[in-house]
C-alpha positions as CSV (number, residue, x, y, z in Angstrom):
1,X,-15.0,18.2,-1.8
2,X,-11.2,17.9,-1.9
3,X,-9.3,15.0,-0.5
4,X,-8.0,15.2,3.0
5,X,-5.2,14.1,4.9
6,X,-5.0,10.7,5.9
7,X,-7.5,9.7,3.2
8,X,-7.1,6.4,1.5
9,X,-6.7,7.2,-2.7
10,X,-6.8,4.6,-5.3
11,X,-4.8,5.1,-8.0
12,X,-4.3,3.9,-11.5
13,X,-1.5,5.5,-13.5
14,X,-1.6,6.3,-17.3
15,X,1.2,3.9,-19.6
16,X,1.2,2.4,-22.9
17,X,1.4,-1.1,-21.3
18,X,-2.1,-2.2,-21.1
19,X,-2.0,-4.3,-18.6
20,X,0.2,-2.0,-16.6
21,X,-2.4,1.2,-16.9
22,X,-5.4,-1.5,-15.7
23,X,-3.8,-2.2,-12.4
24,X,-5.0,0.1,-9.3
25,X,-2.6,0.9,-6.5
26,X,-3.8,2.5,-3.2
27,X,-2.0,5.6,-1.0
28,X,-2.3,7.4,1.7
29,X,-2.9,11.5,1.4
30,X,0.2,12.3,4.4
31,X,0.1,16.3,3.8
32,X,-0.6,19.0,1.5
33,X,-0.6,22.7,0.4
34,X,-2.1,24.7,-2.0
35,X,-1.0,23.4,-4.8
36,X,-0.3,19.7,-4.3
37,X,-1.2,16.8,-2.1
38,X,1.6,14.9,-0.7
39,X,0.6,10.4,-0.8
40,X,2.3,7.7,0.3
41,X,4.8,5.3,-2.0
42,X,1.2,3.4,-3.4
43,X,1.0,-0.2,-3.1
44,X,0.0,-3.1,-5.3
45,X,-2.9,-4.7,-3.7
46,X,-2.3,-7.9,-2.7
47,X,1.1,-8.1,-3.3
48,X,2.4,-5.4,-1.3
49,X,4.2,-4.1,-4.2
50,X,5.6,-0.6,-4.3
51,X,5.1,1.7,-7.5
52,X,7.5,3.8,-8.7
53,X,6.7,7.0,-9.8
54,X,8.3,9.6,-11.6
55,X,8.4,13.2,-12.2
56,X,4.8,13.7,-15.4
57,X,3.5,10.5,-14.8
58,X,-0.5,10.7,-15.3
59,X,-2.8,9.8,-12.6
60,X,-6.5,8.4,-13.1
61,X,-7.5,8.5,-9.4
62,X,-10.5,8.1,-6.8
63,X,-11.1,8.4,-2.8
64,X,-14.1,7.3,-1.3
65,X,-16.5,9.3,1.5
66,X,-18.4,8.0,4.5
67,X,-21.1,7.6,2.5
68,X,-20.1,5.9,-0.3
69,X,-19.5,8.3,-2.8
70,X,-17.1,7.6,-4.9
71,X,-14.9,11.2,-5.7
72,X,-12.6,10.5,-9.4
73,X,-9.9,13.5,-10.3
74,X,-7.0,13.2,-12.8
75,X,-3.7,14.6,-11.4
76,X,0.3,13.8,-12.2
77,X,3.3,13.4,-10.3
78,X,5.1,16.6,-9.4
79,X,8.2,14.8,-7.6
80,X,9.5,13.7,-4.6
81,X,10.1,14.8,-1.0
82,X,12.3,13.1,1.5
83,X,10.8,12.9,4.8
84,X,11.1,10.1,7.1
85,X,9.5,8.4,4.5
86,X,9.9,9.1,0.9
87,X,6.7,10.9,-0.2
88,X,5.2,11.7,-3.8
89,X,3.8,15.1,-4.3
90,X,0.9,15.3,-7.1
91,X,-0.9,17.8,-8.1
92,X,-3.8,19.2,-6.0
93,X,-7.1,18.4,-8.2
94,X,-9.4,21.3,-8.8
95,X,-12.4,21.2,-6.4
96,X,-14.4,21.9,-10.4
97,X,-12.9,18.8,-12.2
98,X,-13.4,16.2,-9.3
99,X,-16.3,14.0,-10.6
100,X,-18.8,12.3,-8.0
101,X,-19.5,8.9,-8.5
102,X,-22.3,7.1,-6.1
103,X,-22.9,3.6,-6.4
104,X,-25.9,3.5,-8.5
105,X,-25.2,6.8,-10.6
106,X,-22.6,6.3,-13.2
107,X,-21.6,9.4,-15.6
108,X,-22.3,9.0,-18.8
109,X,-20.7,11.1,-21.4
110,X,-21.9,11.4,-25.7
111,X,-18.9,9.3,-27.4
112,X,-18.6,7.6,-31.1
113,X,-16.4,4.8,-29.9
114,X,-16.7,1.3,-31.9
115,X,-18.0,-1.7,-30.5
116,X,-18.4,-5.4,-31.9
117,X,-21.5,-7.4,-30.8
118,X,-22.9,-10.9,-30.8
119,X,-26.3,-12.0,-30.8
120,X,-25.3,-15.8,-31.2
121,X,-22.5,-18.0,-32.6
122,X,-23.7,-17.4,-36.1
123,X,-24.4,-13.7,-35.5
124,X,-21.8,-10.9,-35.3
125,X,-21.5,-7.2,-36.3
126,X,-20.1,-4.0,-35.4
127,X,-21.5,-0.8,-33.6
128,X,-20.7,2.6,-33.1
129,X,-21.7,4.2,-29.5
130,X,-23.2,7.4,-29.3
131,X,-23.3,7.4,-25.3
132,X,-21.2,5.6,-23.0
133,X,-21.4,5.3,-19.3
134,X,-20.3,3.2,-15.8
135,X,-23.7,1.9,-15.8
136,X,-24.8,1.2,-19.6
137,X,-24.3,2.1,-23.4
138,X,-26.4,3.3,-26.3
139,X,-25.1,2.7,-29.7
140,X,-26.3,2.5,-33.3
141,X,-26.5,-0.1,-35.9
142,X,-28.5,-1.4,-38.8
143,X,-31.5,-2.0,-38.6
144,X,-31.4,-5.3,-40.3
145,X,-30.6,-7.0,-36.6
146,X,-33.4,-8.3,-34.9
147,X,-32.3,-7.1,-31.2
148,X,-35.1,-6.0,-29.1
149,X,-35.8,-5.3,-25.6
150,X,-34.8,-7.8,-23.3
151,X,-32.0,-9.2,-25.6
152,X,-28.6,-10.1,-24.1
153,X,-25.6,-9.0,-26.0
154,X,-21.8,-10.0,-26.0
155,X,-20.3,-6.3,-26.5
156,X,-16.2,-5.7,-26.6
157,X,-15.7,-2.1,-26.8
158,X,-12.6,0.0,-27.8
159,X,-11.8,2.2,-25.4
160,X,-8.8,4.5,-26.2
161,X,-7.3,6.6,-23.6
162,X,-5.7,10.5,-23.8
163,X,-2.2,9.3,-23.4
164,X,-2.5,6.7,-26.6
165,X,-3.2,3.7,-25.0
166,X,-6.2,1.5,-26.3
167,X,-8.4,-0.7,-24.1
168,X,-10.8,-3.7,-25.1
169,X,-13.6,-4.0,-22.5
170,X,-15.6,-7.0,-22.7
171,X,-18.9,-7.6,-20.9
172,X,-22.9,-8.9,-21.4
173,X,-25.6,-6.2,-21.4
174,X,-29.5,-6.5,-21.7
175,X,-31.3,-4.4,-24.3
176,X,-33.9,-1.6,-22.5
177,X,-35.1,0.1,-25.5
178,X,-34.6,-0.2,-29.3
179,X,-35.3,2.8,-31.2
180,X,-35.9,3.2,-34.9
181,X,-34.6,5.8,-37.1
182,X,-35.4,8.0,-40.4
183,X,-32.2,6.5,-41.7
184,X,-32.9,2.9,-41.5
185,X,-30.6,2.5,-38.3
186,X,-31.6,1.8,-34.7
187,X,-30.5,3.2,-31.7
188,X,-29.9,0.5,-29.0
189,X,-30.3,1.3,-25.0
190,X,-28.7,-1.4,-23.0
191,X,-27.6,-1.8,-19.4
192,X,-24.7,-4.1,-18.1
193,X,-25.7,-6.9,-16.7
194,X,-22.2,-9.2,-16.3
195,X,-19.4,-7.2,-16.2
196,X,-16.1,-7.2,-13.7
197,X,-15.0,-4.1,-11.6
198,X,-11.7,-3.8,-13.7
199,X,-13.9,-3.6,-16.8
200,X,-15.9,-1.0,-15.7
201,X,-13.5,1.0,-14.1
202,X,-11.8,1.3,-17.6
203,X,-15.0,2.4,-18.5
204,X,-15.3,5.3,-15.8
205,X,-12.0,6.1,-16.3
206,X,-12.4,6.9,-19.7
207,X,-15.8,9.0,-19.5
208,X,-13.6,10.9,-16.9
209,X,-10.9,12.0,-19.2
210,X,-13.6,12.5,-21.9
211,X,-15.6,15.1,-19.4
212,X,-12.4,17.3,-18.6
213,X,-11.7,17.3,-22.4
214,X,-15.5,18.6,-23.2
215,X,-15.1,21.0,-19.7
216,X,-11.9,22.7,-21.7
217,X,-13.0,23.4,-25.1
């Protein structure tokens, strides 16, 4: 389901400035073609801040349906028109690459990204994932740790993004399963349990990019 005209979009858009490339702006859709959608100067939030876009810039970016749904697509800026306002014009997603979101589904994509955990003030080691997702993580480590189900973790995960830019997410997550392997290891099933919004939406964002990489190879 494509985006239509005078639908809302939230947008997040792609720099090597961490804490510019976490901030989320919101548009308006004002027209489109065949090829690209036309959006509103986006706004800060809270501020009422204008973002200034310009001609490559990557977009992360998500609209939201009557029932919830949440609908994520990467696009990028194609340029600008001069109307009676000054419009952007991104490109039009394919109706294949937009991913559905609803609230209690979260994508979940296979991924070796490194995480550091703690168990208590005197216990600390790293991880590396071999799923990540909106909702929860699997990862392995050795199996000297004595995690089992029902254990709350301190996790920070590095999260690195297509266009270079590295995140650190940080939240608490409660062990499901713990699963022992031939090799010593264990495999460790958690969900989140404290973690904010902008946290997980770094998350999402990055299963996103990592699901059109996998859909193009």
């Amino acid at each position: 389901m494509l985006p239509k005209v005078n639908q809302i979009i939230y947008l997040q858009v792609a720099s090597s400035d961490e804490e510019e490339a976490a901030l989320e702006y919101k548009s308006r859709i004002a027209d489109g073609s065949d090829n690209e959608l036309l959006i509103e100067i986006p706004v800060l939030e809270g501020t009422g801040r204008y973002k200034r876009l310009f001609l490559g810039d990557e977009l992360s970016a998500y609209y939201l349906t009557h029932d919830g749904v949440k609908h994520y697509f990467n696009s990028h800026v194609l340029g600008l028109k001069e109307d009676v306002v000054r419009l952007v014009r991104i490109q039009k997603p394919d109706p294949d690459s937009i991913t559905k979101i609803q609230r209690r589904h979260f994508l979940r994509v296979a991924s070796e990204l490194e995480i550091a955990i703690r168990l208590s003030d005197h216990v600390r080691f790293l991880g590396m994932t071999d799923d990540v997702g909106g909702g929860g993580i699997s990862f392995l480590c050795d199996g000297r740790w004595p995690i089992k189900p029902e254990t709350e973790l301190d996790c920070w995960l590095l999260v690195p993004y297509r266009n270079g830019s590295i995140e650190h997410t940080q939240f608490k997550a409660e062990v499901v399963r713990v699963k022992k392997l031939e090799t010593g290891r264990i495999q460790v099933m958690a969900k989140y349990v404290s973690i904010t919004d902008g946290e997980r939406q770094k998350i999402i964002r990055y299963c996103f990019e990592r699901q059109l990489d996998v859909r193009k190879r």
